[in-house]
N, C-alpha and C positions, 0 to 999 in steps of 0.2 A: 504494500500500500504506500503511495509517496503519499511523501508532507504536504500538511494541509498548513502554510503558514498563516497566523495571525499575532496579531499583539496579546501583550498582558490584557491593555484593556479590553478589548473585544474578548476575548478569553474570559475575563474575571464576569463581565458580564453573561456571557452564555451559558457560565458555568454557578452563577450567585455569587461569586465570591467577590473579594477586593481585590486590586490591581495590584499591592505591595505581596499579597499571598501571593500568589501567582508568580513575582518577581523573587520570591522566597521557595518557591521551589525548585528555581535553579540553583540555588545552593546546596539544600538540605537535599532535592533527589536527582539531581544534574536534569534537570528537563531539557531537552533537545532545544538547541538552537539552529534556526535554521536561515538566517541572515541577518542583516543591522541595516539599518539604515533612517542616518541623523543621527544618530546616539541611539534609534528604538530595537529594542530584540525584537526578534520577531520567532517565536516559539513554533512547535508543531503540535500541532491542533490536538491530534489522535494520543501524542506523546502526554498530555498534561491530560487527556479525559480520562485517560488508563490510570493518571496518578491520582484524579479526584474519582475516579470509581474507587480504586483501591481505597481509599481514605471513609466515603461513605458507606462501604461493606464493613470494613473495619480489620482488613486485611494488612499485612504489610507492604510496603510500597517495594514492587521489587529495584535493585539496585543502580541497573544500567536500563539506559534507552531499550536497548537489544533485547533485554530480558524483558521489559514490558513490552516491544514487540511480540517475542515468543507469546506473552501470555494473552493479548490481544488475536493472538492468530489459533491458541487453544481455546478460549472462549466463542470466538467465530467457529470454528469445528462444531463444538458442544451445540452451540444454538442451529446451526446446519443441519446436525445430524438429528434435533428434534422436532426438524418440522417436517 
């Protein structure tokens, strides 16, 4: 699946949350960066939903980019294979 870029803000809003969270999850879980421009990150879309599902299941956030791809492409299997 390629990146879906957007900003923190656009982000924070599609997701409820505030634009500093957002901007704090590329510390605490390396959220994908996927260009700059002006000074703005600009995130991948699918890379931060995976870290705000992980968060509202109450699961832990897996480490790398790569490993929440993995788990984003086992969760799509899972939901595949039950419809």
């Amino acid at each position: 699946m390629d990146p879906e870029p957007i900003s923190a803000q656009d982000a924070a809003a599609r997701l409820r949350r505030r634009p500093a969270t957002v901007r704090k999850w590329r510390e605490r879980y390396g959220a994908r960066i996927v260009g700059r421009e002006q000074r703005r990150d600009y995130f991948d879309w699918h890379d931060l939903a995976t870290i705000d599902g992980c968060i509202a299941r109450g699961e832990e956030v897996p480490a790398t980019p790569e490993q929440r791809d993995a788990l984003r492409a086992s969760l799509r299997e899972r939901w595949q294979g039950a419809a």
